[in-house]
Structure formats: structure tokens, C-alpha cells
MIVEXBA-973809 format. One record per residue: residue number from 0; x, y, z of N, C-alpha, C, O in turn; chain. Coordinates in steps of 0.05 Angstrom, whole numbers, plus 5000, padded with zeros to 4 digits. Example, Ala and Ser with C-alpha at 12.3 -4.5 7.8 and 13.67 -1.06 7.14 Angstrom:
REM residues 2
(0 (5264 4886 5156) (5246 4910 5156) (5264 4934 5156) (5285 4934 5169) "A")
(1 (5257 4955 5142) (5273 4979 5143) (5258 5001 5157) (5268 5023 5161) "A")
//
This chain:
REM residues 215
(0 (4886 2879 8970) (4898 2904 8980) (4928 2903 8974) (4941 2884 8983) "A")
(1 (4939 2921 8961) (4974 2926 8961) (4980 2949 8980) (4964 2967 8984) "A")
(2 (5006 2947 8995) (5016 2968 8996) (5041 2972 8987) (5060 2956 8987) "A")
(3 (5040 3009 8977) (5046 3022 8959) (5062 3027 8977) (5060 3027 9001) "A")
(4 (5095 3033 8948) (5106 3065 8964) (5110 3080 8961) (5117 3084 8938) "A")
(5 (5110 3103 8979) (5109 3128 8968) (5132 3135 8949) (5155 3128 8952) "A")
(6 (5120 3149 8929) (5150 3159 8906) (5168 3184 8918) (5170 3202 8935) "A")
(7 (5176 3174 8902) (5217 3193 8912) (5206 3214 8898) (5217 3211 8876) "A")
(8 (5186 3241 8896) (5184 3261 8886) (5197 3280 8907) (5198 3275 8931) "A")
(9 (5207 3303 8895) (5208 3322 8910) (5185 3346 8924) (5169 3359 8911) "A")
(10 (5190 3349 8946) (5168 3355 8957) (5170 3385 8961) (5194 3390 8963) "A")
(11 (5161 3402 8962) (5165 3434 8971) (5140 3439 9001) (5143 3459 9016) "A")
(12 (5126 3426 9005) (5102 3419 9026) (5096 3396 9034) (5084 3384 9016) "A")
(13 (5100 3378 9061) (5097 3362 9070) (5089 3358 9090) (5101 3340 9102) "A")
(14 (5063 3374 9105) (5048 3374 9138) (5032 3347 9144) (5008 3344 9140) "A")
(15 (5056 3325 9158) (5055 3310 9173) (5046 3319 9205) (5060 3332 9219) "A")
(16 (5012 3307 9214) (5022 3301 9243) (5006 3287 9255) (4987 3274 9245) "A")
(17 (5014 3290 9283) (4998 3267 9301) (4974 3285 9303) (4974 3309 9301) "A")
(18 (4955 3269 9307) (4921 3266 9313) (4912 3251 9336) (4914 3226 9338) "A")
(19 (4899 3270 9360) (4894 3261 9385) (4858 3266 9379) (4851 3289 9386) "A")
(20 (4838 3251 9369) (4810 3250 9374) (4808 3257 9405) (4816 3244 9425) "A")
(21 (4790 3291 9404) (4789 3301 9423) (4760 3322 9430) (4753 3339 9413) "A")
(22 (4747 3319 9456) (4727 3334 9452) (4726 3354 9477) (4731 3345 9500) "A")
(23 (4721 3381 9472) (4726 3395 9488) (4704 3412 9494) (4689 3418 9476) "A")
(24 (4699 3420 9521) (4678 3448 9523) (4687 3466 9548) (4704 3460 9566) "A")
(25 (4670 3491 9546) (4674 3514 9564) (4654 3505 9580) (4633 3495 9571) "A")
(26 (4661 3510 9612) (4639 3494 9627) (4625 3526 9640) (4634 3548 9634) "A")
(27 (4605 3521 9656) (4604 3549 9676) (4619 3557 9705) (4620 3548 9728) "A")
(28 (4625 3575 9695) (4647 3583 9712) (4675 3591 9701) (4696 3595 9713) "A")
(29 (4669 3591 9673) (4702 3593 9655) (4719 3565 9660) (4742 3564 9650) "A")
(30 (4707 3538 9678) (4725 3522 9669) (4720 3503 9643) (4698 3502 9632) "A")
(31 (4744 3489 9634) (4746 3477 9612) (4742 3439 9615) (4758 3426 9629) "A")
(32 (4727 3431 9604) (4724 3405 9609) (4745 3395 9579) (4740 3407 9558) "A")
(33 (4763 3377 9578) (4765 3364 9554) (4775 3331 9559) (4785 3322 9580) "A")
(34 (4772 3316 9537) (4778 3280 9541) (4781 3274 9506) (4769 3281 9486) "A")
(35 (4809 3253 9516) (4824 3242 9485) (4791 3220 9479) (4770 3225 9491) "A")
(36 (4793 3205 9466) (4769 3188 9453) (4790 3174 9433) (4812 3184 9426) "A")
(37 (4780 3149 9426) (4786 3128 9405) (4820 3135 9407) (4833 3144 9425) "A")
(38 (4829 3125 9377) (4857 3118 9372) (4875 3140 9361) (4866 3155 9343) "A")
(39 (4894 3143 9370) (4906 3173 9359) (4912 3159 9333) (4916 3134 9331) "A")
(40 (4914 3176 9313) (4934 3176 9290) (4948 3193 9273) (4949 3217 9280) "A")
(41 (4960 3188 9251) (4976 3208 9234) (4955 3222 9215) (4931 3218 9209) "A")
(42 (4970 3235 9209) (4953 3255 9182) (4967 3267 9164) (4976 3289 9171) "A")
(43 (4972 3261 9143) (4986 3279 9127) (4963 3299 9109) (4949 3290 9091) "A")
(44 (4960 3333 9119) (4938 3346 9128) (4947 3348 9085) (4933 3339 9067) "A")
(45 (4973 3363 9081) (4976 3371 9053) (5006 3363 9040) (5025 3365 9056) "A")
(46 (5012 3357 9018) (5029 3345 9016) (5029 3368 8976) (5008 3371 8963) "A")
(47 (5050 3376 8970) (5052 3388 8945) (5081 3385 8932) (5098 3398 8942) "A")
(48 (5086 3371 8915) (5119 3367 8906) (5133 3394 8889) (5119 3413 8882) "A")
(49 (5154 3392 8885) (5162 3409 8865) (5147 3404 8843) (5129 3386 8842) "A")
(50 (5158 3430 8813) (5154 3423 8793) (5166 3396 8784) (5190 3395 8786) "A")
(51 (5149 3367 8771) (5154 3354 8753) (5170 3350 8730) (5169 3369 8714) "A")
(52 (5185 3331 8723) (5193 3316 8707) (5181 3303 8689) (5165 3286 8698) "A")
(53 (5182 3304 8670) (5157 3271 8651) (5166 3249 8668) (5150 3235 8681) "A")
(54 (5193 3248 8668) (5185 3216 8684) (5176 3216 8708) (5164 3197 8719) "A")
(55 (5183 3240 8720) (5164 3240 8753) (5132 3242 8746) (5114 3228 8754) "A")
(56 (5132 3263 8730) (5098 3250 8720) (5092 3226 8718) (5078 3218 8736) "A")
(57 (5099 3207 8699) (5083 3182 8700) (5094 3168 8724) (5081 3147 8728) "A")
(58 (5113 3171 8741) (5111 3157 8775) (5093 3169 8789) (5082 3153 8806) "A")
(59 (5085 3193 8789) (5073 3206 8805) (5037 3191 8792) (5020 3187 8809) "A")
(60 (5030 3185 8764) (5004 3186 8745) (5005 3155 8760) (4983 3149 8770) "A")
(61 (5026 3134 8764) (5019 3106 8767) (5018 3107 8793) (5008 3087 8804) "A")
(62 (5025 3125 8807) (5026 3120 8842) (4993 3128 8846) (4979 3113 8859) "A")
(63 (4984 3149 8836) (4959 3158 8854) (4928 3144 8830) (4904 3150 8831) "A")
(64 (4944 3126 8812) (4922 3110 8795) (4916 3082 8817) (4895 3069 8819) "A")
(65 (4942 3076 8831) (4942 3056 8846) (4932 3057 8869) (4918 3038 8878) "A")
(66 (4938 3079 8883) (4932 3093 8912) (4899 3091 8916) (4887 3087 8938) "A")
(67 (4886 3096 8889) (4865 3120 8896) (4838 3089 8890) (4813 3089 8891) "A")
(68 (4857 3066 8884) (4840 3055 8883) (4829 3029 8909) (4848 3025 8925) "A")
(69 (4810 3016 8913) (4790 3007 8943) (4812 2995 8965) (4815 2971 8965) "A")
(70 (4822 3005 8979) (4831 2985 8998) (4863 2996 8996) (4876 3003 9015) "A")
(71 (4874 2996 8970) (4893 2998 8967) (4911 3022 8996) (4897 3034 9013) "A")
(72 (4936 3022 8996) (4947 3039 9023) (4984 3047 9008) (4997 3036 8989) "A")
(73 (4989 3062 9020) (5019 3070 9017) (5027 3075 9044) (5013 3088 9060) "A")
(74 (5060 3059 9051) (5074 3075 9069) (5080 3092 9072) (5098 3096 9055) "A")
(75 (5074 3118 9088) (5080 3135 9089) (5095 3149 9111) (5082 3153 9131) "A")
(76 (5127 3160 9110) (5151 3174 9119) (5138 3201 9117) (5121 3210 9102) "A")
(77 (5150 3210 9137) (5155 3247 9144) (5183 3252 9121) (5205 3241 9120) "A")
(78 (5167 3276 9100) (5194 3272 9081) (5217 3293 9102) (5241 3294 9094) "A")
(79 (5210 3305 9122) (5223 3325 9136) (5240 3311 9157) (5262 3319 9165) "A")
(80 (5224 3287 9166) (5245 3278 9179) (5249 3247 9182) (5242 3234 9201) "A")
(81 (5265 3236 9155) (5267 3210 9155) (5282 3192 9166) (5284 3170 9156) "A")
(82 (5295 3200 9187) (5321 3190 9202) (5322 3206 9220) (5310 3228 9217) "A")
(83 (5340 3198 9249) (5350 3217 9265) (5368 3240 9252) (5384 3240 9234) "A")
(84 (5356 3266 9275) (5374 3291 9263) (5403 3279 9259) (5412 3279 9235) "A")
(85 (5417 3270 9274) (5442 3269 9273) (5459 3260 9248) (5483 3261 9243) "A")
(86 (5438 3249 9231) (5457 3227 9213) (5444 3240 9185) (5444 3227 9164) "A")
(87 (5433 3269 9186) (5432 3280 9164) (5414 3277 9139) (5392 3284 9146) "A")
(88 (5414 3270 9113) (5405 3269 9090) (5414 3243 9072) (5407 3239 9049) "A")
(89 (5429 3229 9084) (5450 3203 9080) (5429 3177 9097) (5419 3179 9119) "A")
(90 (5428 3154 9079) (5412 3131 9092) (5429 3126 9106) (5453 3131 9100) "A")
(91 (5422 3111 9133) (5434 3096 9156) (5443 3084 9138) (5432 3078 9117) "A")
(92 (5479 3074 9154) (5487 3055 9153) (5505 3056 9178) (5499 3067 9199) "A")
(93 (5534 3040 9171) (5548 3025 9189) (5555 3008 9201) (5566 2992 9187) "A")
(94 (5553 2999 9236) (5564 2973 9231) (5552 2974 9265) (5554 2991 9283) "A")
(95 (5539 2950 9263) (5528 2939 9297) (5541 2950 9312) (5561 2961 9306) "A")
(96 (5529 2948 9339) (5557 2939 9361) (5560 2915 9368) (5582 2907 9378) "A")
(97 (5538 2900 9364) (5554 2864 9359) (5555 2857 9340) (5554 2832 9337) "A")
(98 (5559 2877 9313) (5575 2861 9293) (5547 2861 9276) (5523 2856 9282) "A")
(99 (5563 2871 9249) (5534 2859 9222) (5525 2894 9216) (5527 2913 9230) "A")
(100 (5514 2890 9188) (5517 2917 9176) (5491 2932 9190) (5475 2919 9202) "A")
(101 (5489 2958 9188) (5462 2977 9203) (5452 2985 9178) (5467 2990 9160) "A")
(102 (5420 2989 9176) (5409 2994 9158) (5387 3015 9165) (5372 3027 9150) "A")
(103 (5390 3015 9190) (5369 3027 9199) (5342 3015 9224) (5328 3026 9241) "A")
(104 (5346 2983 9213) (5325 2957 9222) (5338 2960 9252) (5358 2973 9258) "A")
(105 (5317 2944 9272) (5339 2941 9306) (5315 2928 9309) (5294 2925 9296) "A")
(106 (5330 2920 9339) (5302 2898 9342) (5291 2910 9370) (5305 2927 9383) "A")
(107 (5264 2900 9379) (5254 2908 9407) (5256 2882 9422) (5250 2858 9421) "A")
(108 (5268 2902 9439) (5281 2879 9460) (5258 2868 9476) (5250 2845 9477) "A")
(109 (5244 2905 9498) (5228 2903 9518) (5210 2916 9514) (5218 2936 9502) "A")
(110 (5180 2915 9520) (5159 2932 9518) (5162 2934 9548) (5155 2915 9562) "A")
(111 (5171 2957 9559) (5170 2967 9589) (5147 2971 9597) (5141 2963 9620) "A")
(112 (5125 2987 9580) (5103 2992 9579) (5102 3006 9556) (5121 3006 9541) "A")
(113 (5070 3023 9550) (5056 3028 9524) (5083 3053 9513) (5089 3056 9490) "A")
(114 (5093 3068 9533) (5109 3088 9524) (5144 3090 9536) (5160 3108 9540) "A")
(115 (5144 3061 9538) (5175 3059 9540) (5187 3031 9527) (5179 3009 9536) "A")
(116 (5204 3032 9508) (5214 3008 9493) (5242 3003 9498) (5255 3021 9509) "A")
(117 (5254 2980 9491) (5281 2984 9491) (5292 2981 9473) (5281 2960 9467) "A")
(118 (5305 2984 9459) (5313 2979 9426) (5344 2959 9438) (5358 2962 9458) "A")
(119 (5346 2940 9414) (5369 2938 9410) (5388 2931 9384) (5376 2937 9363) "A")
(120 (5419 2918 9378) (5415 2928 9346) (5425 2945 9341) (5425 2949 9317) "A")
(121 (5434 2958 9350) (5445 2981 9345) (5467 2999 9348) (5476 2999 9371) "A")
(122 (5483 3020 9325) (5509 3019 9326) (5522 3027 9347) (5505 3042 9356) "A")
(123 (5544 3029 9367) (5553 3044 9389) (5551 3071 9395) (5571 3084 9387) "A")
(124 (5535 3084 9407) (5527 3110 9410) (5509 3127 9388) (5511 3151 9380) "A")
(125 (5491 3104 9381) (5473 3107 9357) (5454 3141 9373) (5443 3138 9395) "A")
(126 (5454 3160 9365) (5441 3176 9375) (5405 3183 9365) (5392 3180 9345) "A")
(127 (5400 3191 9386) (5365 3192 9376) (5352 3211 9390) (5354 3208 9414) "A")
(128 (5335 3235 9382) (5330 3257 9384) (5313 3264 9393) (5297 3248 9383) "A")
(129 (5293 3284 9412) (5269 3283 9415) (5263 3297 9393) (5278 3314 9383) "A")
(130 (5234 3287 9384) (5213 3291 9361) (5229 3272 9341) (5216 3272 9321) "A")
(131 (5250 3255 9337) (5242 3242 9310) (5226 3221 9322) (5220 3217 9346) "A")
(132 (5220 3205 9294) (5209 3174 9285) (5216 3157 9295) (5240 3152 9290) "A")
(133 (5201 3139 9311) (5211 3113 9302) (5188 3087 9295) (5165 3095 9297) "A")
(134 (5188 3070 9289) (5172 3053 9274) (5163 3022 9284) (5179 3006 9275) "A")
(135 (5148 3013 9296) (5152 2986 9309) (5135 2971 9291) (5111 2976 9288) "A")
(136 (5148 2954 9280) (5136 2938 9257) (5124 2903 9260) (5143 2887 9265) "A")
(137 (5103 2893 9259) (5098 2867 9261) (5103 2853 9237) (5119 2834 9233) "A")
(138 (5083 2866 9219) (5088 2868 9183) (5081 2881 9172) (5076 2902 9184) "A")
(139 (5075 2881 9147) (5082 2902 9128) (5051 2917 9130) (5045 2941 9126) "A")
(140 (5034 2894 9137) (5004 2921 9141) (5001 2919 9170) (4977 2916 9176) "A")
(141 (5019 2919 9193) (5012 2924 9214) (5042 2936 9226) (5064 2926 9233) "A")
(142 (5030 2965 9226) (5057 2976 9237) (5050 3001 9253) (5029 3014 9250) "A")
(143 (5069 3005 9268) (5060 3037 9289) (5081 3052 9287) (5104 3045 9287) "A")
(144 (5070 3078 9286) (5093 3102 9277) (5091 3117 9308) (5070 3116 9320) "A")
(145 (5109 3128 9318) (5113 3138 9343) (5138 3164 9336) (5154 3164 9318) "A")
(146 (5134 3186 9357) (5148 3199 9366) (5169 3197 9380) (5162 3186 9401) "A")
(147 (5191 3201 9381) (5206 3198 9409) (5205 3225 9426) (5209 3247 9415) "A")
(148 (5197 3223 9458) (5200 3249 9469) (5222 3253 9485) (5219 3268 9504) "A")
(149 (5238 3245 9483) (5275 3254 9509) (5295 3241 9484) (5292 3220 9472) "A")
(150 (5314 3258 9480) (5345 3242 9474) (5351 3221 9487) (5344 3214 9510) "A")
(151 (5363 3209 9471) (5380 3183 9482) (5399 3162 9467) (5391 3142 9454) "A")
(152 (5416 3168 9470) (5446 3150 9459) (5443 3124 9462) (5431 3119 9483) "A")
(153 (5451 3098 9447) (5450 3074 9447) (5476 3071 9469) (5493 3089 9468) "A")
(154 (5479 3054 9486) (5506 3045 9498) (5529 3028 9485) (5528 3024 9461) "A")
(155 (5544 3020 9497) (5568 3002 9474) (5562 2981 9465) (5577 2966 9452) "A")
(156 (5532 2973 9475) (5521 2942 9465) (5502 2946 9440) (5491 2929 9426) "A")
(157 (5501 2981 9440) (5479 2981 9411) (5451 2982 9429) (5429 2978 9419) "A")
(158 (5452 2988 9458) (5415 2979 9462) (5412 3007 9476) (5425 3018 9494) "A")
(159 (5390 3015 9463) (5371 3039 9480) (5349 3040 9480) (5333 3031 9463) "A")
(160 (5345 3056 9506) (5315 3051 9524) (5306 3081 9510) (5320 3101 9508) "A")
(161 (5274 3077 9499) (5269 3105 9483) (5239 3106 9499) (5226 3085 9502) "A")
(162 (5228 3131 9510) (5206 3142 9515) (5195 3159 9490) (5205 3180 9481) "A")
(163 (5169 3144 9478) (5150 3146 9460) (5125 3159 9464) (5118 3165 9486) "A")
(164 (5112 3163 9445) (5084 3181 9443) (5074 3175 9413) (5093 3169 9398) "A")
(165 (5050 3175 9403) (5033 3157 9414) (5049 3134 9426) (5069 3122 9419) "A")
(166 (5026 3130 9454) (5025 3100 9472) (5030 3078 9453) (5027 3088 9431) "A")
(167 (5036 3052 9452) (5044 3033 9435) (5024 3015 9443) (5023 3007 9466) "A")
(168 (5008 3007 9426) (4986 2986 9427) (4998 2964 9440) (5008 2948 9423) "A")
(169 (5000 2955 9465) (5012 2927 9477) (5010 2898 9468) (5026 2879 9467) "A")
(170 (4980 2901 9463) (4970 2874 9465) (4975 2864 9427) (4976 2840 9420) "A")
(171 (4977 2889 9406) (4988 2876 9381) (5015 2874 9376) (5023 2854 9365) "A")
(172 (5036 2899 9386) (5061 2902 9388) (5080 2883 9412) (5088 2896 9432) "A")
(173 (5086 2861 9410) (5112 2857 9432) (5140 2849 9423) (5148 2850 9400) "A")
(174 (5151 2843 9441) (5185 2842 9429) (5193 2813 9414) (5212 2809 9399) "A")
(175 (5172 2793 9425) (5172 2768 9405) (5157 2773 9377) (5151 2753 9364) "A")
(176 (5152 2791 9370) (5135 2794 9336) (5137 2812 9320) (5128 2816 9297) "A")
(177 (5160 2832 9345) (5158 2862 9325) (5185 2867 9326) (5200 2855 9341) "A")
(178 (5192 2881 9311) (5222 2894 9296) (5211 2931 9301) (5189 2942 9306) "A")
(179 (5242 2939 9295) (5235 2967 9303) (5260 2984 9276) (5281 2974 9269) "A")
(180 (5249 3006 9267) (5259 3017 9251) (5262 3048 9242) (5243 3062 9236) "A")
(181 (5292 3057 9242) (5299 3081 9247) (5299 3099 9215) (5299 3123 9217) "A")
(182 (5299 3089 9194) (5308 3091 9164) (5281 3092 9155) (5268 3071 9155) "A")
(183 (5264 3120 9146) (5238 3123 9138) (5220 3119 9151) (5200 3121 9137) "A")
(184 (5212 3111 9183) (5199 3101 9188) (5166 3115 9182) (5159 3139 9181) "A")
(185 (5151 3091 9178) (5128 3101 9168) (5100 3088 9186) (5099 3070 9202) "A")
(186 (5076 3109 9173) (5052 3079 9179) (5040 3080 9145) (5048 3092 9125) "A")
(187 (5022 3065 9148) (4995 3057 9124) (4975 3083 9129) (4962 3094 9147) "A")
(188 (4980 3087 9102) (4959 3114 9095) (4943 3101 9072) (4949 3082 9059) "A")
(189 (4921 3119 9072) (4899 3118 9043) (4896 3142 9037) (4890 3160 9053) "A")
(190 (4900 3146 9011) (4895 3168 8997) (4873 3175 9005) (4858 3158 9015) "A")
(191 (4862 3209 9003) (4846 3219 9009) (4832 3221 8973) (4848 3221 8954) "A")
(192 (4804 3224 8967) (4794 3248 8951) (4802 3268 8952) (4804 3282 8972) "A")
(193 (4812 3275 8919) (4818 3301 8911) (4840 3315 8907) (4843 3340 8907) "A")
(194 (4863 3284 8900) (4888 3294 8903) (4884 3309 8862) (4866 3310 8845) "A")
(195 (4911 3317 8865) (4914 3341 8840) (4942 3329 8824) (4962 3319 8834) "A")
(196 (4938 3332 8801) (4965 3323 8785) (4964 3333 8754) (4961 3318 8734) "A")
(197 (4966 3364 8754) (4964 3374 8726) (4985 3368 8716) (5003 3361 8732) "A")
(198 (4989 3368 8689) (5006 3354 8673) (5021 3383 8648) (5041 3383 8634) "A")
(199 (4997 3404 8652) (5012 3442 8629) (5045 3432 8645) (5054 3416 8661) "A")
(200 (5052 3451 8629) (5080 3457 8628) (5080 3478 8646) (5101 3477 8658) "A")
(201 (5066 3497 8653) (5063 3512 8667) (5057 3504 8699) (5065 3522 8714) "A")
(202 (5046 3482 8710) (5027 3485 8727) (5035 3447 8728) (5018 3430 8724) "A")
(203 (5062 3440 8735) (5065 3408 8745) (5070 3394 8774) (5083 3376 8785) "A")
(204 (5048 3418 8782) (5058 3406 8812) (5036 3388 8836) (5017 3398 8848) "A")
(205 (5046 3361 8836) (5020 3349 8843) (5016 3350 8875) (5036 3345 8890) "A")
(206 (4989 3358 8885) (4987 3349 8907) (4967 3331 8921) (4955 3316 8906) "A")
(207 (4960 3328 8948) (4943 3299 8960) (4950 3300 8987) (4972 3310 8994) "A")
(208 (4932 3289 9004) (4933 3292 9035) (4926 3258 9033) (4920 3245 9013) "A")
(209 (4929 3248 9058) (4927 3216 9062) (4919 3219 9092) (4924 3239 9106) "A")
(210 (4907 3200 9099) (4900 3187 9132) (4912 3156 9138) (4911 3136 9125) "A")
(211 (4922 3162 9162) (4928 3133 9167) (4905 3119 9174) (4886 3129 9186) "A")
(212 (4908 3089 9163) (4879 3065 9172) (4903 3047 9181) (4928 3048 9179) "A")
(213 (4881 3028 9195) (4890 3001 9212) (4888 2976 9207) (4865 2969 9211) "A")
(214 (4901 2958 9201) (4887 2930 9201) (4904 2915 9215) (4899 2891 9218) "A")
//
């Protein structure tokens, strides 16, 4: 198994989202019965780039020759929102608040519980948004992509307490094994069947949907 990463194409369509396995019915009486089931996850439902380049062609021809084959996986980022709003279209950087360059990486301090973390690591009044990303990583094929739901500013030590969605798997994620990450954060996808990559001069625009898997 490799994992892949996703290429730097430009994108014109990119519907990322969360997936709550859910079953619902109309009961008698007009009430509504419904219950979550199994593991939430991501979905990238459709994904379509700009028109192509030759050389984005053959990145785009070696990415989904690689993708599409057994096992294989790519990280996969929200190309819409790869960082907190605040810091724009520009990769994190800067400088700790105890010192040492920011890249985006921080570490988890506390698992409070499944939907509260504490981050720390981070620059002085690092800001963080409800609805972006963030990423709690063990390694490179075991990682969890999460929401943030409330704002919240780092303090002058670089550390903030963030309330999450999806719940954070406890028992694989803790603060002795996992790292946390603000710069792309992603999970492991597998290409779906039936992605598209015409190559006319007319008509270069490739697209492909992916599901996140687990290991």
C-alpha cells in the first residue's frame, strides 16, 4: 500500500463532506424515528479541475494510474479550506510562542474527551475558526480529520482548547502518540471507479470522487 498525494491541480469543483451513517423513518402518528450507526466519515462526493496543462496531464495520468490501483490511498485536504480562514491562501508559518519555526504541525497536549482537545505549539494568538480543519495524526496511514465547531484564539503560551466534530476515536488517538495539524489537514481516501481524464484539447478537464478508509 502507498500513500499518495493529492496533486497541486487546479480545481473549479471540490464537494468535500462529513458522512453521518444514518437510518431514518416516519413512525405513526407523524413522528420521526432516526439513529447515527457505524463510523462517520469524509466523502469527497465530486471533485473536477480546471482546464489542463500537458504537464498537469501527465501528473494528473500518474496520480490516478497510481490511485486507482489495490489498496493504494491518497491524502486528501478540502482544496476550499486548507488552513484557518484567517491566514488566507499563504502556507502557515511564523514563529512559536516558545520559540521554533510554525509550519502548521502542534502538538496534542490533552484528550479532554472524544470532542474536546487541547492543542499546543502554537503561535501567540494563533486564531481558529468554526468549520475549519483540523487533523490529529498518529501516522501517516492513521489519521483523523475533524471539524472545529466554536472559535478560539491560542493564548500567549501557543495552547488552545478546540471543540471538535466528528467525536475523536479515544482509544487510537492520545496525546502520547498523536500530533495535530493545521496546514492541509487531511484523511486517507481511495479512489472511487470512474474517475475521467480526457486528454482533446477541447475537453481537459479531469474529474473523480474518493471515500475515506481506515486502517
Amino acid at each position: 500500500m502507498a500513500v499518495l498525494a493529492l496533486p497541486a491541480l487546479r480545481f473549479v469543483e471540490f464537494d468535500m463532506q462529513p458522512v453521518n451513517a444514518r437510518v431514518r423513518s416516519a413512525m405513526l402518528g407523524r413522528a420521526t424515528e432516526s439513529a447515527d450507526f457505524g463510523t462517520p466519515y469524509w466523502r469527497l462526493n465530486a471533485a473536477q479541475t480546471n482546464a489542463l496543462t500537458d504537464a498537469e496531464i501527465d501528473e494528473a495520468d500518474a496520480f490516478f494510474t497510481e490511485a486507482s490501483k489495490g489498496g493504494n490511498v491518497f491524502a486528501c485536504h478540502d482544496y476550499y479550506r486548507q488552513r484557518p480562514r484567517a491566514y488566507g491562501s499563504d502556507p502557515l508559518s511564523g514563529v512559536k510562542a516558545g520559540g521554533g519555526a510554525f509550519d502548521g504541525s502542534a502538538e496534542l497536549t490533552t484528550v479532554t474527551d472524544s470532542r474536546t482537545i487541547v492543542v499546543s505549539g502554537l503561535p501567540d494568538s494563533f486564531e481558529v475558526n468554526r468549520g475549519c480543519l483540523v487533523e490529529v495524526n498518529k501516522s501517516s496511514t492513521v489519521r483523523s480529520l475533524h471539524m472545529v465547531m466554536a472559535d478560539a484564539t491560542a493564548n500567549g503560551s501557543g495552547v488552545v482548547t478546540l471543540t471538535i466534530d466528528f467525536p475523536l476515536n479515544t482509544t487510537v488517538f492520545t496525546a502520547a502518540n498523536s500530533t495535530v495539524q493545521f496546514e492541509k489537514p487531511s484523511c486517507l481516501m481511495m479512489l472511487d471507479e470512474g474517475w475521467s481524464l480526457p486528454k482533446a484539447r477541447g475537453s481537459r478537464r479531469a474529474s473523480f470522487s474518493a471515500v475515506e478508509v481506515f486502517f
